[in-house]
C-alpha positions as CSV (number, residue, x, y, z in Angstrom):
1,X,15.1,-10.0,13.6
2,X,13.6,-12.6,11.6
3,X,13.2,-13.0,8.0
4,X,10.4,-13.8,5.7
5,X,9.9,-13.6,2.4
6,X,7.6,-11.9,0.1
7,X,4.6,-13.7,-0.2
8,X,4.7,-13.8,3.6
9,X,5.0,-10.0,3.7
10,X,2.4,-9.1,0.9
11,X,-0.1,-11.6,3.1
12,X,0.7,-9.8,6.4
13,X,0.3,-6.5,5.0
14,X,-3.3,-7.3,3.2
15,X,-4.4,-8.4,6.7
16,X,-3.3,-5.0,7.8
17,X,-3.2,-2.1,5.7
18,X,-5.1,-3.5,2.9
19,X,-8.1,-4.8,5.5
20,X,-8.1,-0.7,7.2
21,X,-8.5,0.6,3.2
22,X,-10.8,-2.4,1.9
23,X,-13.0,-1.9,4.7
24,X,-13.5,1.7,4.4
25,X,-13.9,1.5,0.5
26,X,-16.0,-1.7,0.8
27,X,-18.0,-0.2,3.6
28,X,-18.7,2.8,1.6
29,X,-19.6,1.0,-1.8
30,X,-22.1,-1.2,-0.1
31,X,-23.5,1.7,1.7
32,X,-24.2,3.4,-1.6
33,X,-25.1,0.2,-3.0
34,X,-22.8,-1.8,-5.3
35,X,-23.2,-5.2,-6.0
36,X,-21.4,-8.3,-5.2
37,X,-19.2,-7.9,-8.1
38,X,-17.9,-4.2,-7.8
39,X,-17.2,-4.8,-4.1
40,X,-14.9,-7.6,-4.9
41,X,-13.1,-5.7,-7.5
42,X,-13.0,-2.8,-5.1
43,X,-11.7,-5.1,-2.5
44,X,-8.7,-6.3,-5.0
45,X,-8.0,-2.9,-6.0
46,X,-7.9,-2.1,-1.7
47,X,-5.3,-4.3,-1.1
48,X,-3.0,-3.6,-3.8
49,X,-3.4,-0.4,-2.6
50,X,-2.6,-1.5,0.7
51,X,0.8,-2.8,-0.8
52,X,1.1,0.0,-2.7
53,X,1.1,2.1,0.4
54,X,3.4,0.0,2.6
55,X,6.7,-0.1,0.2
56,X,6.3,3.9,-0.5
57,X,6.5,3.6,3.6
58,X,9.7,1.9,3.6
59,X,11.0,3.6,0.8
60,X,10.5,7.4,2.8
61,X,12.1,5.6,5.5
62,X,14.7,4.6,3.7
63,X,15.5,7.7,1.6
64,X,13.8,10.7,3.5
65,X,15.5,12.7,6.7
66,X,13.4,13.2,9.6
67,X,13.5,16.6,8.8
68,X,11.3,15.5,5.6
69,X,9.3,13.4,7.4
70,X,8.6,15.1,10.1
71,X,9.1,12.0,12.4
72,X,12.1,9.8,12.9
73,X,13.4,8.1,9.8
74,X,13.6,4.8,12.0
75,X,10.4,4.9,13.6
76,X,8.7,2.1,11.8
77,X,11.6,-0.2,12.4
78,X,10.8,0.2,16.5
79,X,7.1,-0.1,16.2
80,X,7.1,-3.5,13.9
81,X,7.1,-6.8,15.7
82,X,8.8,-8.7,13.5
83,X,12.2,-7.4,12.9
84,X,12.4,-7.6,9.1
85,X,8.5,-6.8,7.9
86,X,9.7,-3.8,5.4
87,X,9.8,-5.0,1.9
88,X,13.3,-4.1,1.4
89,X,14.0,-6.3,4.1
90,X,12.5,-8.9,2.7
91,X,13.4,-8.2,-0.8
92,X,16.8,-9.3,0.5
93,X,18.4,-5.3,0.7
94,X,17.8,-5.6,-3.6
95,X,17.7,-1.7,-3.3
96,X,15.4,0.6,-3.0
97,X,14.8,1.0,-7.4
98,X,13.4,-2.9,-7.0
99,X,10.7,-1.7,-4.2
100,X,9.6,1.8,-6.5
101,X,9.3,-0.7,-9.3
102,X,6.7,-2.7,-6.9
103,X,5.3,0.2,-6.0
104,X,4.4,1.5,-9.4
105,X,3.2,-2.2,-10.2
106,X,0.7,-2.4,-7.2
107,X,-0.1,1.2,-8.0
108,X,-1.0,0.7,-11.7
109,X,-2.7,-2.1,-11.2
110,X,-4.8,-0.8,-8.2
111,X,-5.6,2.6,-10.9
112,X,-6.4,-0.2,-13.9
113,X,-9.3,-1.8,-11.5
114,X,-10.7,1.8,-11.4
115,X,-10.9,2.5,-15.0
116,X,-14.5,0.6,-15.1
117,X,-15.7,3.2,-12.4
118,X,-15.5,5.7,-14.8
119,X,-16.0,9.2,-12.6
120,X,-17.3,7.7,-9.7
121,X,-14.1,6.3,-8.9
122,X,-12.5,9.9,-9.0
123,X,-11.6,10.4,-5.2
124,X,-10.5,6.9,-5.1
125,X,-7.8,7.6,-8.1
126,X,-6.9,11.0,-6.9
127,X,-6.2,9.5,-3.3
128,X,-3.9,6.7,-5.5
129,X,-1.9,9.1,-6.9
130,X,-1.2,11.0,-3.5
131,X,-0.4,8.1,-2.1
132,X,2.1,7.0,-4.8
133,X,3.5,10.7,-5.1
134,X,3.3,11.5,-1.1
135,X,6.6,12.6,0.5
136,X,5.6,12.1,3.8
């Protein structure tokens, strides 16, 4: 049950969920042969995603029945080690409006990396916006 702030928060979940995503779209950008400088921006744009994906997470488990998740509403707060890891938690309960406002932030800016892609980044900003818009 202990509490940590933000930047302690945003850290721990770009080791996790933003690693999984960067290395999968890193992976696959190096395989098909972009340079240095895409992968890093592609790397950026993974973790924000990462972020992105984590506070919709707490906000469905916040707002959404089981019956719309299809799981237990509570089931991320038994599976996390540290007591307080959701970002509403460590937004200090500031409601869930502050966390979709994060989440649109992370989200935009994850979609604005992109934008230089042109096309080839379509899968990437179609998976964005299912991520942003998932109810599940």
């Amino acid at each position: 049950n202990k509490k940590i702030d933000i930047q302690t928060l945003k850290t721990l979940q770009e080791k996790k969920t933003g690693a999984l995503i960067a290395a999968a779209v890193c992976g696959g950008a190096s395989a098909a042969g972009a340079d240095d400088k895409d992968i890093c921006r592609l790397e950026k744009y993974s973790y924000l995603l990462g972020l992105a994906f984590q506070i919709k997470d707490d906000i469905l488990d916040e707002t959404s029945s089981s019956e719309e998740l299809g799981k237990p509403s509570y089931i991320g707060l038994i599976f996390r080690k540290v007591g307080s890891t959701s970002f509403l938690k460590a937004l200090n309960d500031i409601r869930v409006s502050k966390a979709k406002e994060l989440l649109q932030q992370y989200t935009s800016e994850a979609k604005e990396i992109l934008v230089s892609f042109g096309e080839k980044a379509e899968f990437l900003l179609c998976m964005t916006d299912y991520l942003l818009n998932r109810k599940k």
